[in-house]
PDB file with SEQRES, HELIX, SHEET and CRYST1 records, atoms N, CA, C and O in Angstrom:
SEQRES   1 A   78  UNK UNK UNK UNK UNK UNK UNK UNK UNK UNK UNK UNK UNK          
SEQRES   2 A   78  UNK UNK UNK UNK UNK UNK UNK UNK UNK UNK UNK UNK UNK          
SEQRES   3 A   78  UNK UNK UNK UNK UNK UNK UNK UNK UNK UNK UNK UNK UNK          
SEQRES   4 A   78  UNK UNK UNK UNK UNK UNK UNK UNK UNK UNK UNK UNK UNK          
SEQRES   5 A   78  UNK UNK UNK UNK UNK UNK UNK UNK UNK UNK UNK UNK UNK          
SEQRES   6 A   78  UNK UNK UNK UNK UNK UNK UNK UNK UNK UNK UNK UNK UNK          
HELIX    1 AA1 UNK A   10  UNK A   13  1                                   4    
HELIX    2 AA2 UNK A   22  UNK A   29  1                                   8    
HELIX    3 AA3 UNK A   30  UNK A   32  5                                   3    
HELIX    4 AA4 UNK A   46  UNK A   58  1                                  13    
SHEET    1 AA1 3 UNK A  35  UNK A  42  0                                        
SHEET    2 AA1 3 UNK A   2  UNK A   8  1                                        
SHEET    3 AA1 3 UNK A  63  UNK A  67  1                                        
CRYST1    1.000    1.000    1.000  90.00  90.00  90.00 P 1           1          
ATOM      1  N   UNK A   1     -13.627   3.928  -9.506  1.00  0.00           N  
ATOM      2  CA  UNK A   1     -12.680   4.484  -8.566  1.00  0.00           C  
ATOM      3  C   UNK A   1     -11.311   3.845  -8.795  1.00  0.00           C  
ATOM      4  O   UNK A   1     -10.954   2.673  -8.666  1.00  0.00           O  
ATOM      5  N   UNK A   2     -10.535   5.118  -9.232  1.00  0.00           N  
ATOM      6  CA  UNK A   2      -9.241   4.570  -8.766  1.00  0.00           C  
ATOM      7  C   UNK A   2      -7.968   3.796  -7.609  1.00  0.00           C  
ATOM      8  O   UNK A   2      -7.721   4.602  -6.713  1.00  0.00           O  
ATOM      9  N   UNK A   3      -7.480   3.002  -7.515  1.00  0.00           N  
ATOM     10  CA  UNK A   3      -7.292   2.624  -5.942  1.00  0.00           C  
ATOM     11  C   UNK A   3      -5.797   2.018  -6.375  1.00  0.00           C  
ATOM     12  O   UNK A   3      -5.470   1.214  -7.248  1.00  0.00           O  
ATOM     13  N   UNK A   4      -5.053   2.745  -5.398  1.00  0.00           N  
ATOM     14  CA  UNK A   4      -3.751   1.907  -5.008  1.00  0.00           C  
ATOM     15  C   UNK A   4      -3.176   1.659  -3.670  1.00  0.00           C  
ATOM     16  O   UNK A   4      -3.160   2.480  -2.753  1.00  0.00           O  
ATOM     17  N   UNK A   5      -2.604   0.195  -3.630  1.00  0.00           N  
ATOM     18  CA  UNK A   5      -1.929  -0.020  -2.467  1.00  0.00           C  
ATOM     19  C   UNK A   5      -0.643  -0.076  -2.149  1.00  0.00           C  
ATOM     20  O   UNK A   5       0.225  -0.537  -2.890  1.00  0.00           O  
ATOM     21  N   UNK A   6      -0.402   0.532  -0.690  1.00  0.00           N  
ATOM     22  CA  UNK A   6       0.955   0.258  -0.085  1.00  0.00           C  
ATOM     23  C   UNK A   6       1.153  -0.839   0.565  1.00  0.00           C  
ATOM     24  O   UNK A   6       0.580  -0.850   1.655  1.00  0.00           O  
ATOM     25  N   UNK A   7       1.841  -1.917   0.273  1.00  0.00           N  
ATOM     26  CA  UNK A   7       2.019  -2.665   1.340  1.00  0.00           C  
ATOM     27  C   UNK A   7       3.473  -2.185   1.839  1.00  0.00           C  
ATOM     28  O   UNK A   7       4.249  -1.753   0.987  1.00  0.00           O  
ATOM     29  N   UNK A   8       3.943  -2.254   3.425  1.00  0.00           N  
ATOM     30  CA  UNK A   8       4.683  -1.616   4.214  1.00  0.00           C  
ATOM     31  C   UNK A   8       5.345  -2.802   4.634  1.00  0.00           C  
ATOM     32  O   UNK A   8       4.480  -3.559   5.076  1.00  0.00           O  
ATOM     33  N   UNK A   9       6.712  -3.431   4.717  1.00  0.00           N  
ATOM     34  CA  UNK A   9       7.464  -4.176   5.576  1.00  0.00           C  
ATOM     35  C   UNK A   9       8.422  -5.140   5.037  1.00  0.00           C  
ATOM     36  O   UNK A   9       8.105  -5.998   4.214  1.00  0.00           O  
ATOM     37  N   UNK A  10       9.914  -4.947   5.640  1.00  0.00           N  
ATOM     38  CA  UNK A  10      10.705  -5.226   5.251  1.00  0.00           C  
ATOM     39  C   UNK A  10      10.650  -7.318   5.353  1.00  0.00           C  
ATOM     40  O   UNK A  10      11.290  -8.112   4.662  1.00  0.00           O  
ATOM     41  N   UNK A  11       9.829  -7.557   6.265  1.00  0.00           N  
ATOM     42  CA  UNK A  11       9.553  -9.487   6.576  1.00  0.00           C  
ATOM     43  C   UNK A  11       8.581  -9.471   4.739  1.00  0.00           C  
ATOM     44  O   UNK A  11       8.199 -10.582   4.369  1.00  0.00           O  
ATOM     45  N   UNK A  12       8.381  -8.672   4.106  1.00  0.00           N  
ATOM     46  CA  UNK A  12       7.814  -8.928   2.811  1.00  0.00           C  
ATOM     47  C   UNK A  12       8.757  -8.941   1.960  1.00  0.00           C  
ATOM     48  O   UNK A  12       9.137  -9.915   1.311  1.00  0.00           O  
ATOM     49  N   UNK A  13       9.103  -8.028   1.936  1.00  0.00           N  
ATOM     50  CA  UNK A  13      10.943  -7.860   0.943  1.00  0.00           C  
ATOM     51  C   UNK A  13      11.856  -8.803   1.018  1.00  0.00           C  
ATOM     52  O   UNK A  13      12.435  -9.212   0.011  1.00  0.00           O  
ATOM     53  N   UNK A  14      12.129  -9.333   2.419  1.00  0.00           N  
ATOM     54  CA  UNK A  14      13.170 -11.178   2.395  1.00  0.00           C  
ATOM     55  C   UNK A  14      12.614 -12.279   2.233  1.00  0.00           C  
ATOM     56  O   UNK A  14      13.127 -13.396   2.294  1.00  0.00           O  
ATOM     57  N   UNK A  15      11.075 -11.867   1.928  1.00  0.00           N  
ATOM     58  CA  UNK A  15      10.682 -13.572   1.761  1.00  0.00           C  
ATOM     59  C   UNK A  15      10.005 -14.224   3.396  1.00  0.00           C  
ATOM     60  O   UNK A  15       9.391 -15.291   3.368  1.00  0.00           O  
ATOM     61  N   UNK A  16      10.155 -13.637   4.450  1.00  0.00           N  
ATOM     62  CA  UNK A  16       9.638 -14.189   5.633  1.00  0.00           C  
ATOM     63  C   UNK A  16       8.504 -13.839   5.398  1.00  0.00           C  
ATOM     64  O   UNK A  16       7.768 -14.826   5.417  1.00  0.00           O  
ATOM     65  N   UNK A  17       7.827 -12.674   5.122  1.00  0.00           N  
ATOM     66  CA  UNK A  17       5.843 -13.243   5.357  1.00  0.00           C  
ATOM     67  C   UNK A  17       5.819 -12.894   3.799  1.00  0.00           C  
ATOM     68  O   UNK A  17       6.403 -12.110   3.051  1.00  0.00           O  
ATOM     69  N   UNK A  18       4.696 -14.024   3.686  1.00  0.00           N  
ATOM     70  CA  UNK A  18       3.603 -13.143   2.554  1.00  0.00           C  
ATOM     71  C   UNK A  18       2.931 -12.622   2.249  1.00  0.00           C  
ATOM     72  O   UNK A  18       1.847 -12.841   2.790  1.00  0.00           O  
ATOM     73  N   UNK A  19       2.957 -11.726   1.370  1.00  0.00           N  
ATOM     74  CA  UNK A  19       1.419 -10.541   1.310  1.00  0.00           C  
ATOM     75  C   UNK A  19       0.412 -11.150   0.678  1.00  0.00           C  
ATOM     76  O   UNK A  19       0.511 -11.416  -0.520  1.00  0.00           O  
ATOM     77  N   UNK A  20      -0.630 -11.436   1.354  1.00  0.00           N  
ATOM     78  CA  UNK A  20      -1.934 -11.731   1.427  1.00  0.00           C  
ATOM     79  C   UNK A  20      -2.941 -10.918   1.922  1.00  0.00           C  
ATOM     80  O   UNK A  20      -4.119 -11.252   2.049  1.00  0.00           O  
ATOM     81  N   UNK A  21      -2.391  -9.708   2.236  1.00  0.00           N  
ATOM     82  CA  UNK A  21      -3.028  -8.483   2.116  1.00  0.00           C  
ATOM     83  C   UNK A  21      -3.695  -8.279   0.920  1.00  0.00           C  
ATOM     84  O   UNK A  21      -4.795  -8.613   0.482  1.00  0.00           O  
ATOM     85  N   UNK A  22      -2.370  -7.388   0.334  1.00  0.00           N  
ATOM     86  CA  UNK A  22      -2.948  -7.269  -1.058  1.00  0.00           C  
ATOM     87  C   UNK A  22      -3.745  -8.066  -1.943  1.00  0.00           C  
ATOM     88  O   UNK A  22      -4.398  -7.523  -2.835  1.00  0.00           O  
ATOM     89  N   UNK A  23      -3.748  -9.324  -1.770  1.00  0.00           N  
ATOM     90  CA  UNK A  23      -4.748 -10.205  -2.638  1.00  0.00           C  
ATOM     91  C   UNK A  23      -5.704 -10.143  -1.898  1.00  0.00           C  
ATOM     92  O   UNK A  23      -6.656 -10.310  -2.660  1.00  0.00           O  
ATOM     93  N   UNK A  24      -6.144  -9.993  -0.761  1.00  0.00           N  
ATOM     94  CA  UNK A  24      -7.325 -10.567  -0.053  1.00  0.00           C  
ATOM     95  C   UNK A  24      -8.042  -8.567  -0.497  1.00  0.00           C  
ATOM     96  O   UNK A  24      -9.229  -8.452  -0.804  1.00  0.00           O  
ATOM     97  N   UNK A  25      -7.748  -8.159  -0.480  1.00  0.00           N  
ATOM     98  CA  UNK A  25      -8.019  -6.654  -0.493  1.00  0.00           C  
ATOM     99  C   UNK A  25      -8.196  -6.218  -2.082  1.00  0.00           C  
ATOM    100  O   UNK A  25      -9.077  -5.404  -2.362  1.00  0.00           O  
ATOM    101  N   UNK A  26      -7.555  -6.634  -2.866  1.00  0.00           N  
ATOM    102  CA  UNK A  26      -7.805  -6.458  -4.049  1.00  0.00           C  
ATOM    103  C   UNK A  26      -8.992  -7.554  -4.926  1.00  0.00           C  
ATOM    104  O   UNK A  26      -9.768  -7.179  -5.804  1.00  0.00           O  
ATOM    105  N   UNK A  27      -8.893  -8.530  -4.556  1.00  0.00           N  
ATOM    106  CA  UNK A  27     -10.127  -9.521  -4.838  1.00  0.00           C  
ATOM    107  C   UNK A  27     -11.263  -8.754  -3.975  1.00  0.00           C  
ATOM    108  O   UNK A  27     -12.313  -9.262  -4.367  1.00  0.00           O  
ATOM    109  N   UNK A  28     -11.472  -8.095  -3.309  1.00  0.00           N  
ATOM    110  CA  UNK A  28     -12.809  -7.642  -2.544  1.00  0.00           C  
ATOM    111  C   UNK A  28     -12.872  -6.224  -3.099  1.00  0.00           C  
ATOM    112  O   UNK A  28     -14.027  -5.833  -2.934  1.00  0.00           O  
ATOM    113  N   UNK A  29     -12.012  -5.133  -3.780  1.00  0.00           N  
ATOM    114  CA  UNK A  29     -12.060  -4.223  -4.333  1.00  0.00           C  
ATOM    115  C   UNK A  29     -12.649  -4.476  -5.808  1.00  0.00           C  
ATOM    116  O   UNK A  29     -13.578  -3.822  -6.281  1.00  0.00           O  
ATOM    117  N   UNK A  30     -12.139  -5.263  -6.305  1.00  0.00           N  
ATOM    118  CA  UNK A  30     -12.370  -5.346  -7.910  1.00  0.00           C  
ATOM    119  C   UNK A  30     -13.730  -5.991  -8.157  1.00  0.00           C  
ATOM    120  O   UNK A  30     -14.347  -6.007  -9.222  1.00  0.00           O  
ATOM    121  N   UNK A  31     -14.108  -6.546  -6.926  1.00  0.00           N  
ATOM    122  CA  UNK A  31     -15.687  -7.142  -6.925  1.00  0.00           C  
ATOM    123  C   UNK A  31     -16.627  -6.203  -7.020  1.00  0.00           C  
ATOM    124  O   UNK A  31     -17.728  -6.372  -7.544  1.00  0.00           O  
ATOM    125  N   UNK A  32     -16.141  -4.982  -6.415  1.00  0.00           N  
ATOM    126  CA  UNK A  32     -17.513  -4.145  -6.353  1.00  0.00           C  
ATOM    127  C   UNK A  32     -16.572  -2.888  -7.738  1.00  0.00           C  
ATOM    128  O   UNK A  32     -16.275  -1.694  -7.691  1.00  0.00           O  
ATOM    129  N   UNK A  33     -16.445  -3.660  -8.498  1.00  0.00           N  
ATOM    130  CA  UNK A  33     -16.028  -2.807 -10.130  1.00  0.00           C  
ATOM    131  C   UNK A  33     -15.442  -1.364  -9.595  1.00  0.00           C  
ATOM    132  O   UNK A  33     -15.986  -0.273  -9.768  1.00  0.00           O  
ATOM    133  N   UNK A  34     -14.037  -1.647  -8.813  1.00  0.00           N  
ATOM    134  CA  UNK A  34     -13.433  -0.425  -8.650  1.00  0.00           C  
ATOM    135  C   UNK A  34     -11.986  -1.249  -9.420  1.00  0.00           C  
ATOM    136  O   UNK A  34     -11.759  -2.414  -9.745  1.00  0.00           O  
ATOM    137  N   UNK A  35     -11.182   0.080  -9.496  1.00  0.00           N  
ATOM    138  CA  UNK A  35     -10.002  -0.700 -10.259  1.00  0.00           C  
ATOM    139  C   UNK A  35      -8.421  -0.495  -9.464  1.00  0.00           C  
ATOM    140  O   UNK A  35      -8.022   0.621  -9.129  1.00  0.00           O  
ATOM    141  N   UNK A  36      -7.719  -1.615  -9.263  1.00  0.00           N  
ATOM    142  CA  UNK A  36      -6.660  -1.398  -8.290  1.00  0.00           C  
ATOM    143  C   UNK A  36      -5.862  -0.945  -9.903  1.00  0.00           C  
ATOM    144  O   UNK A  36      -5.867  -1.556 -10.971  1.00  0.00           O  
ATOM    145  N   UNK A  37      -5.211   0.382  -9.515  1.00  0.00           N  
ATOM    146  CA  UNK A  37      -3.991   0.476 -10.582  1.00  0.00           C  
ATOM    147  C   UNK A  37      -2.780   0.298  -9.769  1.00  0.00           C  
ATOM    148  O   UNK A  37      -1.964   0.284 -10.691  1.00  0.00           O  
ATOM    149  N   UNK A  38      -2.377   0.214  -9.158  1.00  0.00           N  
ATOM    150  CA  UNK A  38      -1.047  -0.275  -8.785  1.00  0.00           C  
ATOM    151  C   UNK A  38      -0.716  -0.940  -7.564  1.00  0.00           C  
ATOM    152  O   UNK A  38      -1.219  -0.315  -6.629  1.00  0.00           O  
ATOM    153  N   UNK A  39      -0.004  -2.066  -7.131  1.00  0.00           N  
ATOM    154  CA  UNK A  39       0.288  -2.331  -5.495  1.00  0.00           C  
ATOM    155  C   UNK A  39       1.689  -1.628  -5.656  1.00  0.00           C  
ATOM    156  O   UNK A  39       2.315  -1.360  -6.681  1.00  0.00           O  
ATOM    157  N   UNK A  40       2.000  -1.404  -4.286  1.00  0.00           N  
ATOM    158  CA  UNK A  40       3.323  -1.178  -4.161  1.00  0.00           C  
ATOM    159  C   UNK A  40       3.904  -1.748  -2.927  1.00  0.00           C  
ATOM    160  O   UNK A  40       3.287  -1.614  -1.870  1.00  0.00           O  
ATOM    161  N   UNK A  41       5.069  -2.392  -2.967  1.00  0.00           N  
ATOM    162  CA  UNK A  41       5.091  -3.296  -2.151  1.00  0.00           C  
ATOM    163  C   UNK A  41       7.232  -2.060  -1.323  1.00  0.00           C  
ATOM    164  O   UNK A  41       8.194  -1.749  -2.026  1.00  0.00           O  
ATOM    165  N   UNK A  42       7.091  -1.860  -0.138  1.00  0.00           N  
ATOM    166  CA  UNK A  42       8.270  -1.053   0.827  1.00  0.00           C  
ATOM    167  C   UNK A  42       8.650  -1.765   1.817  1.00  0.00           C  
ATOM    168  O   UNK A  42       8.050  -2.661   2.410  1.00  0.00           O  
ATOM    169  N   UNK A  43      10.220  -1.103   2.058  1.00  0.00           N  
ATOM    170  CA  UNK A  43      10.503  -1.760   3.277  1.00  0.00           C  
ATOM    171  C   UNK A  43       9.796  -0.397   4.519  1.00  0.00           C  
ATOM    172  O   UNK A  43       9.059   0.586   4.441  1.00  0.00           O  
ATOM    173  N   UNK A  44      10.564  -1.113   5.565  1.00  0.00           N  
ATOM    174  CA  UNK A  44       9.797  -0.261   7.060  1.00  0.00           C  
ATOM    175  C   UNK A  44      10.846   0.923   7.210  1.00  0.00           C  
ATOM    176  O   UNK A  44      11.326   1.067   8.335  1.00  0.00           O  
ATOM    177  N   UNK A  45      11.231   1.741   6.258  1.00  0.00           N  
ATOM    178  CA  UNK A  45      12.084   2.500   6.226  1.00  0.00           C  
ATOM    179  C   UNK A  45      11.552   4.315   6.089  1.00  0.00           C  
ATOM    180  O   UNK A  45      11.617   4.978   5.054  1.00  0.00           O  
ATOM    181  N   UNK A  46      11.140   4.709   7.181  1.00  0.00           N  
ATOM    182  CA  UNK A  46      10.580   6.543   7.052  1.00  0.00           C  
ATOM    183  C   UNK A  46      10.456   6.869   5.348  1.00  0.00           C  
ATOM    184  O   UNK A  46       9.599   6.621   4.500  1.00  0.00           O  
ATOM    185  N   UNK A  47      12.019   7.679   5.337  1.00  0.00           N  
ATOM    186  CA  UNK A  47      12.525   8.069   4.240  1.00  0.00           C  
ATOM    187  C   UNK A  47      11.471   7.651   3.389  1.00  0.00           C  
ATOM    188  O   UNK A  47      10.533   8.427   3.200  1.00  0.00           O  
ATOM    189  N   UNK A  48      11.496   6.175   2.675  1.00  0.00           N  
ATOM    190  CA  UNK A  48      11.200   5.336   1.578  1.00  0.00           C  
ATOM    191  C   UNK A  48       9.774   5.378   1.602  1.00  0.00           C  
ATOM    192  O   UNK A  48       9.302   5.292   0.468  1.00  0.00           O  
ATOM    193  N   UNK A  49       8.857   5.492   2.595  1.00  0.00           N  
ATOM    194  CA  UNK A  49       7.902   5.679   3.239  1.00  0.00           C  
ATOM    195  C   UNK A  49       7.817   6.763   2.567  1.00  0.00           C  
ATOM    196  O   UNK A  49       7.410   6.781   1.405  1.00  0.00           O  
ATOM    197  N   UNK A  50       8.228   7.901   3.280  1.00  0.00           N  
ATOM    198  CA  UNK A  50       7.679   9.492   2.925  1.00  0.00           C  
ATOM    199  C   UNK A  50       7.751   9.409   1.331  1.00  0.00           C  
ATOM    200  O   UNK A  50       6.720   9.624   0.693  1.00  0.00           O  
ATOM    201  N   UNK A  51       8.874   9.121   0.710  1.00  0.00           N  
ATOM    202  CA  UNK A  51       8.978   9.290  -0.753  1.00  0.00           C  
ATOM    203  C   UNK A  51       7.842   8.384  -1.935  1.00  0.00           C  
ATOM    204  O   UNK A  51       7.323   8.733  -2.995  1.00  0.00           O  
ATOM    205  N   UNK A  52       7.794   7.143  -1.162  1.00  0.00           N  
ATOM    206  CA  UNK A  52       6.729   6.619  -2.236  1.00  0.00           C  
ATOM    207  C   UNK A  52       5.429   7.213  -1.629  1.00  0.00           C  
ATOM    208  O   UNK A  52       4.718   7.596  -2.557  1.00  0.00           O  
ATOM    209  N   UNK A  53       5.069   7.352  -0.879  1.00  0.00           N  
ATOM    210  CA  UNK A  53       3.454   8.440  -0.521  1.00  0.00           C  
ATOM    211  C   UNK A  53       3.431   9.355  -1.069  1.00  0.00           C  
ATOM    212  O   UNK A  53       2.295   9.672  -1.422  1.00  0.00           O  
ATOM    213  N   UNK A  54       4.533  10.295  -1.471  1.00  0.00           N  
ATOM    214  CA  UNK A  54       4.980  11.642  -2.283  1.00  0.00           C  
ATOM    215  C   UNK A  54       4.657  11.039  -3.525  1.00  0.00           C  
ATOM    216  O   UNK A  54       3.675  11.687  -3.887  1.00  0.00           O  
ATOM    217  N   UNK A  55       4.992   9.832  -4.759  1.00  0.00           N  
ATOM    218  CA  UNK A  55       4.803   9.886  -5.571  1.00  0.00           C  
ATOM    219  C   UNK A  55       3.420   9.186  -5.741  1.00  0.00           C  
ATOM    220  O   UNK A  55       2.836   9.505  -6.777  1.00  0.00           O  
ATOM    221  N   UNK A  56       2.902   8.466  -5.088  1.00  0.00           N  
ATOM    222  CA  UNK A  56       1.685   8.064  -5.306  1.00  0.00           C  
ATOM    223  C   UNK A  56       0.529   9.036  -5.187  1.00  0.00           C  
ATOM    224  O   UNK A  56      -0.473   9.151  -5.893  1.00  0.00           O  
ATOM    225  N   UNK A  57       1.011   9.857  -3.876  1.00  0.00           N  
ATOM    226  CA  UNK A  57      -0.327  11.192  -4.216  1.00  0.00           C  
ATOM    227  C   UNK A  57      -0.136  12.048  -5.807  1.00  0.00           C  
ATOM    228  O   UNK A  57      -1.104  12.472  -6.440  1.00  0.00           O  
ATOM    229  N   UNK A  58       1.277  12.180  -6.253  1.00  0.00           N  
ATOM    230  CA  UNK A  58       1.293  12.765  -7.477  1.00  0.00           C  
ATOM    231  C   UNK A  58       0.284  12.199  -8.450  1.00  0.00           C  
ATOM    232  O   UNK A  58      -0.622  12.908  -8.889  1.00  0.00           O  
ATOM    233  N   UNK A  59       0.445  10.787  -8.832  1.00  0.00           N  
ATOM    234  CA  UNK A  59      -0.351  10.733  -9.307  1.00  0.00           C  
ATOM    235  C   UNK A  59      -2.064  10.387  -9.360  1.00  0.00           C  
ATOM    236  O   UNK A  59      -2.753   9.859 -10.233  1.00  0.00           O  
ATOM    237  N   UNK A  60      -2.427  11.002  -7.864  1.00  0.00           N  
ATOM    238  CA  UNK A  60      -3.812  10.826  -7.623  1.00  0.00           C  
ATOM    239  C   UNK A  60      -4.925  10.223  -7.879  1.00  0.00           C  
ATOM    240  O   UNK A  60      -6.042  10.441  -8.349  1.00  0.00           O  
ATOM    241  N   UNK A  61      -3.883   8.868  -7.140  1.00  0.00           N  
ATOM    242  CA  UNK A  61      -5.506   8.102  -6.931  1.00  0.00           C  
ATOM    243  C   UNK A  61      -6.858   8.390  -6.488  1.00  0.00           C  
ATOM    244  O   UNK A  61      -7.148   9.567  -6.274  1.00  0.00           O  
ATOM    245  N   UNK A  62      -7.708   7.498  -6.325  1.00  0.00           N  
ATOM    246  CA  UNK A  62      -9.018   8.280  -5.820  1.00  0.00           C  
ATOM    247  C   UNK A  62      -8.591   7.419  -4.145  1.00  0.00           C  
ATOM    248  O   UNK A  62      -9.413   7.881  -3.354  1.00  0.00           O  
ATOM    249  N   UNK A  63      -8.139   6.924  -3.773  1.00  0.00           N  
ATOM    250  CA  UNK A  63      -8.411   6.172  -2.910  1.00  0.00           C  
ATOM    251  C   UNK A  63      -6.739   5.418  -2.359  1.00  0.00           C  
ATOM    252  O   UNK A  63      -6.209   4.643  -3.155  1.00  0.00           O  
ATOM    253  N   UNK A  64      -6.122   5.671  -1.192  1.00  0.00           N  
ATOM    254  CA  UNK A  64      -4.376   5.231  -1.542  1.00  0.00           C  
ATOM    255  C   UNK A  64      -5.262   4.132   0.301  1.00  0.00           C  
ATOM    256  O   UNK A  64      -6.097   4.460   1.144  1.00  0.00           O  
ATOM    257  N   UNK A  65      -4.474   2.949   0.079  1.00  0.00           N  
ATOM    258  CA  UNK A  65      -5.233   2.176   1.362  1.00  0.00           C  
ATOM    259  C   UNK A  65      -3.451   1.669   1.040  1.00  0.00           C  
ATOM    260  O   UNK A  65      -2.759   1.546   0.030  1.00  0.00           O  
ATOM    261  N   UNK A  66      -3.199   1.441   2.851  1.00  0.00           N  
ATOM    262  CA  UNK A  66      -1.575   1.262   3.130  1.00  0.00           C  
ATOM    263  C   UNK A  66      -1.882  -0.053   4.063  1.00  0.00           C  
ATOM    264  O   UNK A  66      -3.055  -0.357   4.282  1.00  0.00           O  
ATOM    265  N   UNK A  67      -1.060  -0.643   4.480  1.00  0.00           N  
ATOM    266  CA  UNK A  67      -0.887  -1.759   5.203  1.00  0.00           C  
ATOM    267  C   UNK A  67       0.390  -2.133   5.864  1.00  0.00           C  
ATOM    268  O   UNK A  67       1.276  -2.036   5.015  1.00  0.00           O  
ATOM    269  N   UNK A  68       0.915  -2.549   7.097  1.00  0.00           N  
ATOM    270  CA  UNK A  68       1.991  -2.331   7.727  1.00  0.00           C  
ATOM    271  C   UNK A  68       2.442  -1.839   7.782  1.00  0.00           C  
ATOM    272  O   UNK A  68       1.931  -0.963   7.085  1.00  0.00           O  
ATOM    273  N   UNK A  69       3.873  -1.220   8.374  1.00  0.00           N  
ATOM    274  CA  UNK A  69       4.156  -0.165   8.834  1.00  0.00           C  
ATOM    275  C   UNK A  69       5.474  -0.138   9.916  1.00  0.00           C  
ATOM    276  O   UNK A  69       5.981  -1.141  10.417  1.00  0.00           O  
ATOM    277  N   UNK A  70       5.754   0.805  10.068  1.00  0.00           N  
ATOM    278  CA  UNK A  70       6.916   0.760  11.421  1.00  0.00           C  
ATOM    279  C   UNK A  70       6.052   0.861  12.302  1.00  0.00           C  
ATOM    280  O   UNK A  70       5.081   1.614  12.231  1.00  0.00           O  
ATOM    281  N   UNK A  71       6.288   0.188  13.134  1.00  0.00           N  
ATOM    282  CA  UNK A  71       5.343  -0.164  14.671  1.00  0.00           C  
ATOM    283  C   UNK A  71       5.429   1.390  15.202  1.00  0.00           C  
ATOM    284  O   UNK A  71       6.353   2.130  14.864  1.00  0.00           O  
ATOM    285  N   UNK A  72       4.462   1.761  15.988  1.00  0.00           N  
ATOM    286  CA  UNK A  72       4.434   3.436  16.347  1.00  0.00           C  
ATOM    287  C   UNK A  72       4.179   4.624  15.591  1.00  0.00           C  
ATOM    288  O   UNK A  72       3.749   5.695  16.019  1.00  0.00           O  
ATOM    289  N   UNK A  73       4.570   4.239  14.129  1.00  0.00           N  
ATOM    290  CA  UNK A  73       4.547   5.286  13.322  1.00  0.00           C  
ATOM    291  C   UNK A  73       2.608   4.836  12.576  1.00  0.00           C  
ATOM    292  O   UNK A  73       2.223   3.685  12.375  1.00  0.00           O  
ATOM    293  N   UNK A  74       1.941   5.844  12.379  1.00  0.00           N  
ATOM    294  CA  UNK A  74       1.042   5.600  11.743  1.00  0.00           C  
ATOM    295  C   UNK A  74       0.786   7.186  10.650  1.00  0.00           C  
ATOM    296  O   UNK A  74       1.134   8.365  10.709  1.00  0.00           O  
ATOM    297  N   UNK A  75      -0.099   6.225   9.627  1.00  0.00           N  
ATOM    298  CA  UNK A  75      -0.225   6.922   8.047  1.00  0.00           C  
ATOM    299  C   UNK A  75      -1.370   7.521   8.406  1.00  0.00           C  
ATOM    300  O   UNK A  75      -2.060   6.808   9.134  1.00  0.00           O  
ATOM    301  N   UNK A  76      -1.825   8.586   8.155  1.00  0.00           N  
ATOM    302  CA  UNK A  76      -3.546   8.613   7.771  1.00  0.00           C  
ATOM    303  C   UNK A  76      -3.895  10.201   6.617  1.00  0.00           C  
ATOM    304  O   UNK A  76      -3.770  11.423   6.700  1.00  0.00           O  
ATOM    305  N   UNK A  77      -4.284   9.374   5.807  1.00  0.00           N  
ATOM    306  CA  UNK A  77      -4.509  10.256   4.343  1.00  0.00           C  
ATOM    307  C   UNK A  77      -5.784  10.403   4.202  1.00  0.00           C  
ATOM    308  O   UNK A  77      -6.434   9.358   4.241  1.00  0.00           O  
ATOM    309  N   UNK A  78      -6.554  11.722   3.996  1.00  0.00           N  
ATOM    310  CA  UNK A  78      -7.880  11.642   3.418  1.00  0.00           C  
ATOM    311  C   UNK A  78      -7.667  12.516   2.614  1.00  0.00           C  
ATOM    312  O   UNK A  78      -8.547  12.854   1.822  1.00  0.00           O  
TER     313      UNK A  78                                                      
END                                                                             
């Protein structure tokens, strides 16, 4: 299975938090022999939002798993 992640938030982009998402999520993906092809790391910005979801479904993963977010706004892809 193909698999890519969004990580979502601009406290990732200045350096205030770290993503430990993505590692904790990708070490537990690749265990059970699936393959992460890409992280992608956004700020909390709609727009930037809508546009990288636009290109990541292009190229169709089997599996798109997102993480943070603009507070209120929520993703849900099947």
């Amino acid at each position: 299975m193909i698999i890519e992640l969004l990580m979502i938030g601009n406290e990732i982009l200045i350096g205030k938090t770290q993503d430990t998402n993505s590692n904790w999520m990708a070490k537990r993906i690749t265990k059970y022999g699936h393959q992460i092809k890409r992280i992608t790391t956004i700020g909390d910005d709609i727009e930037t939002i809508s546009s990288t979801l636009q290109q990541i479904l292009q190229r169709k993963p089997d599996l798109l798993i997102t993480s943070g977010g603009i507070v209120g706004i929520y993703i849900v892809i099947f």
